[in-house]
N, C-alpha and C positions, 0 to 999 in steps of 0.2 A: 743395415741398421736394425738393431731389435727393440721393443716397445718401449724399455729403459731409456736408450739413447733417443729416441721420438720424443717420448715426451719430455728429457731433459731439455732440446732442441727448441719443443715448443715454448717452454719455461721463459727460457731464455730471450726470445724472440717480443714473447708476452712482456716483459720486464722491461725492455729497450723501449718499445712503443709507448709504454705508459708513462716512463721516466720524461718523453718527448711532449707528451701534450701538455697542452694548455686552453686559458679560457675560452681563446680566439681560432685553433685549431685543434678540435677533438676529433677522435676517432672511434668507430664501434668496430676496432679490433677485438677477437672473440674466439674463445673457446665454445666451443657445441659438443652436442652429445643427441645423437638421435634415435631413435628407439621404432621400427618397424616392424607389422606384419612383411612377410616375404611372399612372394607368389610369381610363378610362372604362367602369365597367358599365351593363349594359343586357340590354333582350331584344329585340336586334335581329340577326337571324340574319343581314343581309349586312354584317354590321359587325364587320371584324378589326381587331386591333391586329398592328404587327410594331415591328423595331427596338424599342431600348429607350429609354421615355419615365423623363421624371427629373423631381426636383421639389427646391429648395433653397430654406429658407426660414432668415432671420436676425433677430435684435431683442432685446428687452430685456423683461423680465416684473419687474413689483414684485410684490412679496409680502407680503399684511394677512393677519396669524394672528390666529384669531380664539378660539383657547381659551389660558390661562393655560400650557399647555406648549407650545405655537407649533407643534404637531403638524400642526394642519388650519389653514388657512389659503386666502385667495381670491387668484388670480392673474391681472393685467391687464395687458397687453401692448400691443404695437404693434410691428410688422414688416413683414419683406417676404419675398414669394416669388416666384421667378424658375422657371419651369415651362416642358417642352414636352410634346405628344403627338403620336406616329405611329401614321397606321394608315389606312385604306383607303380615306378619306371626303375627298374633293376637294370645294374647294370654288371657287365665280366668282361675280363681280359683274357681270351685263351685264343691259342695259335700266334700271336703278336695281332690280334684281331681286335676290337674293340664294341660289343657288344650290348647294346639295350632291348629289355623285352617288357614286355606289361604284366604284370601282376594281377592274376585273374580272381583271385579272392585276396584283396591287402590285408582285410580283418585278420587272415590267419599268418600274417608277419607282424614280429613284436618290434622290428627295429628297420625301414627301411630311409636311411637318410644320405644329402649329401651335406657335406659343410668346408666353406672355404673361406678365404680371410683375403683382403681386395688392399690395396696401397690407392688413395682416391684423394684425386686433385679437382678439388669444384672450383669452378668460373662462373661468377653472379653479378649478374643489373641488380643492385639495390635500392629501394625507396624506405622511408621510415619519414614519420612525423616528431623526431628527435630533436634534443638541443643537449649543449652541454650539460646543465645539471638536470631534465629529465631524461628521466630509465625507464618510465613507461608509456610506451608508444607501442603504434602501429609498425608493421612492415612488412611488405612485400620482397621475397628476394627471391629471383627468377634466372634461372641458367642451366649451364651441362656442367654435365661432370664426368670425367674421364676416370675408370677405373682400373687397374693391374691385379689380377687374380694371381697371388704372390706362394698361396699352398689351398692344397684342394684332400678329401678325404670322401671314399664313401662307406658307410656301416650298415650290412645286410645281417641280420638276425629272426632266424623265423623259429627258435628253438630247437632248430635241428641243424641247422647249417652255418656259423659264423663266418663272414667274410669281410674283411675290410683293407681296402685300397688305398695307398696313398693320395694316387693321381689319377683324376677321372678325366674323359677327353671334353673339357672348359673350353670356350672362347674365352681367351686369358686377355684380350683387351676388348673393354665394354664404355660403349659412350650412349650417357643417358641424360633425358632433361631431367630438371628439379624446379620444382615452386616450392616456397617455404611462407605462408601464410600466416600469424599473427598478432597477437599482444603480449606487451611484458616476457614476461616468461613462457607462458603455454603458445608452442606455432606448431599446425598441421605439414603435415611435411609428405609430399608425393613423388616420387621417382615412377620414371617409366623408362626402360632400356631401348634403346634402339637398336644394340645387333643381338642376334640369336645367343644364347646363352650358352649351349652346348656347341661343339665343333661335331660337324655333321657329318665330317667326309665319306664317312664307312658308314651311317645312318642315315639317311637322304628323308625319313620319315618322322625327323626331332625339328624339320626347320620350322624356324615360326616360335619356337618358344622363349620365350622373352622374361627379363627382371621385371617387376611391379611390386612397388614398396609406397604402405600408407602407413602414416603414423605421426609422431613429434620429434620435434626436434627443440632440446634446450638451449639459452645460451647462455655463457657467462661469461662476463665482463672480466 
C-alpha cells in the first residue's frame, strides 16, 4: 500500500464513522499528526548525537468507549512515520559483513545520517473529560505501539567520501510505550522503545540503544 492508497483508506474510514454518530453515541475517532525530536539512549560512552534528529508520524485512530459516559475508551490505529537520526556512528557493508565505527572528530562530517519510514499500529487506554458538543478537554492517552520498519537509508558525506545505502541492519520490529498528554489541540507526546533499535548480531557493542521520542502530537476531528 503507498501513501496515496493510506490515506484514501483513512478518508474513507473517517467518513463511515462520522456518518454513524449521534447525540447519544459519539466518538473521538481521530486523525493525528505528531511531530518529534528523535533520540537514541543508551550507555554507550562513544556514542554522541549531534544535528537535530526528527520524527513525523500520521494516521487515523478509531475510538471503542467502553463505559456508558464514553470517558475511557480503547484506541487502534494505523500509520506511519517518517524518521531520521544523527550522530557519530558510521556505518559499511563490505565482505557481506556489516560494520559500525565511531566517528572520532563528527565536526569534520558534513552529512552523517540514518533515516527510515515505520508502518505503526498504536494501542491506547483513553481518558478525556469530553462530551458530545465539547472539543475542549483534557486527555490522557496511555499505551504501545507496535512499529514495522518498512525502508531504511543511510547518507555518509564528509566531502570527500559520499556513500549511501539503502538498507542498514534495523531491528525492523519495534514495540514501544506512549503517553499522549493534553488539551484541546496542543498534547505532549513521549515514546520510549523497548527493543534495541539496531540488529546487533555482528556488533554485539550497539546493544542497548533504543528509540526516544519528545514532542506533540495533534488531533483532528
Amino acid at each position: 500500500m503507498n501513501i496515496r492508497d493510506f490515506l484514501i483508506f483513512i478518508l474513507l474510514i473517517s467518513h463511515l464513522s462520522i456518518c454513524s454518530q449521534d447525540q447519544q453515541r459519539y466518538f473521538e475517532d481521530q486523525f493525528y499528526l505528531g511531530l518529534s525530536y528523535n533520540s537514541l539512549g543508551g550507555k554507550i560512552n562513544e556514542f554522541k548525537e549531534n544535528k537535530f534528529s526528527y520524527s513525523i508520524n500520521y494516521g487515523f485512530i478509531k475510538d471503542l468507549p467502553i463505559n456508558k459516559k464514553r470517558n475511557y475508551s480503547f484506541g487502534l490505529g494505523i500509520g506511519l512515520g517518517h524518521n531520521t537520526l544523527n550522530n557519530n556512528l558510521s556505518y559499511s557493508f563490505f565482505n557481506n559483513t556489516s560494520n559500525f565505527n565511531f566517528i572520532e572528530n563528527a565536526s569534520s562530517v558534513k552529512v552523517n545520517r540514518y533515516n527510515y519510514t515505520e508502518l505503526q499500529i498504536p494501542i491506547e487506554l483513553r481518558w478525556r473529560n469530553s462530551s458530545y458538543n465539547n472539543y475542549s478537554f483534557w486527555r490522557v492517552y496511555a499505551g504501545v505501539r507496535y512499529s514495522r520498519i518498512i525502508s531504511s537509508k543511510y547518507i555518509f558525506d564528509d566531502n570527500i567520501t559520499i556513500n549511501k545505502t539503502k538498507e542498514f541492519p534495523v531491528n525492523k520490529n519495534q514495540l514501544g510505550v506512549i503517553i499522549n498528554i493534553g488539551y484541546n489541540t496542543w498534547n505532549i507526546s513521549v515514546y520510549q522503545s523497548i527493543d534495541n533499535f539496531f540488529n546487533y548480531e555482528n556488533n554485539p557493542n550497539l546493544s542497548g540503544l533504543k528509540q526516544f521520542r519528545l514532542g506533540f502530537i495533534f488531533y483532528i476531528f
